[in-house]
C-alpha positions, 0 to 999 in steps of 0.5 A, spaced: 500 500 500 505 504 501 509 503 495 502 505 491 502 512 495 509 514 493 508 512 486 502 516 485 505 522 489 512 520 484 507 521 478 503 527 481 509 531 483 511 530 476 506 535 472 508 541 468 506 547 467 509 552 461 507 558 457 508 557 450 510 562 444 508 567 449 501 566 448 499 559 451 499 556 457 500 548 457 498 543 463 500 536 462 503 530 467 502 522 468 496 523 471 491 527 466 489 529 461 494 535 457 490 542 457 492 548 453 490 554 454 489 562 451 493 566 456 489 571 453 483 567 454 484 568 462 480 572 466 482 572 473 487 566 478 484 566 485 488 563 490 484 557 494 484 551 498 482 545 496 482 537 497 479 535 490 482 531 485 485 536 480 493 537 476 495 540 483 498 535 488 498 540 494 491 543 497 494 550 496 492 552 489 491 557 484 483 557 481 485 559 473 479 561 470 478 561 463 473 562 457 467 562 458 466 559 466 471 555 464 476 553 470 482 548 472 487 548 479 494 548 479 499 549 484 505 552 480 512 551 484 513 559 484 507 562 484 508 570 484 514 569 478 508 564 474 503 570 475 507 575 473 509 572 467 501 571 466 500 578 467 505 580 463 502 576 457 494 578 459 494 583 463 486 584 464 487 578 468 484 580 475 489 576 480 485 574 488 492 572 493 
């Protein structure tokens, strides 16, 4: 039982978030179904704390909303620097630390 535990937390660990062309932002890792995104699609990242299954291992994730009601969670390792870098690209995102 431990074993399994460690190899999902192994995989969870393992997901990736980039900017691409400076105009999209990628999400992949083992365990999900990859995404990409218009950052100019992104309307507002909030920051929250949530146990549901989503890309972000850790429960303190940021809530990137997108489209039309569209969301997902992530939990980028620099937070601050991977929002600037958004901002930079979209600034009408409205940002909620």
């Amino acid at each position: 039982m431990v074993m399994v535990e460690i190899f999902a937390i192994g995989l969870m660990l393992e997901t990736e978030y980039a900017i691409e062309s400076d105009s999209w932002l990628r999400i992949s890792g083992p365990l999900i179904h990859k995404r990409i995104i218009a950052v100019a699609s992104i309307q507002r990242i909030e920051a929250v704390r949530n146990f549901n299954l989503a890309p972000a291992f850790s429960p303190e994730r940021l809530a990137v909303h997108y489209s039309a009601g569209e969301v997902v969670l992530i939990s980028p390792e620099r937070r601050d620097e991977f929002i600037a870098n958004l901002k930079a690209l979209n600034s009408a995102i409205e940002v909620e630390i």
